[in-house]
C-alpha positions, 0 to 999 in steps of 0.5 A: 515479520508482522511483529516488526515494522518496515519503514516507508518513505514517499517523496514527491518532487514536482516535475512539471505544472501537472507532472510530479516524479513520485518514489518510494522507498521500503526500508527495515527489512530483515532476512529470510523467512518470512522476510522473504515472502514479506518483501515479495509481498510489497515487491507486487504490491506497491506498483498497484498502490503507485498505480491507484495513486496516479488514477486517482489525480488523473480522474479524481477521488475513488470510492473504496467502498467495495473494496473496504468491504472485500477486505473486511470480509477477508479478514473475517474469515482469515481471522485477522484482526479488523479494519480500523473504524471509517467515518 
């Protein structure tokens, strides 16, 4: 499934002075296989990525710094290839 690419729409629609409705919609799926774990995948994963969104515009800005550093180190060990270049 790594070969292939999904399709990720966001829109935003405001709702109130400070509320906006946020939905996602995942599309370009296949089937079985890989597929099937791809999309378990992003099933878990895009509640925590809807969920870092809404801290970030309640409490301002995150440092993802820690959290670029795990990820780099898992992909190290994992073999992957590495993150794109920070500035």
């Amino acid at each position: 499934a790594r070969q292939q690419r999904t399709f990720v729409v966001v829109r935003f629609a405001p709702l109130a002075e400070r509320q906006t409705q946020v939905s996602v919609h995942h599309v370009g799926w296949g089937d079985g296989g890989e597929w099937d774990k791809t999309y378990a995948y992003f099933d878990r994963a895009w509640g925590g990525v809807l969920g870092n969104l809404k801290k970030r515009f309640d409490s301002g800005p995150v440092d993802w710094t820690e959290w670029l550093r795990q990820l780099d180190a898992r992909r190290a060990t994992q073999s992957l290839s590495p993150a794109p270049t920070r500035p």
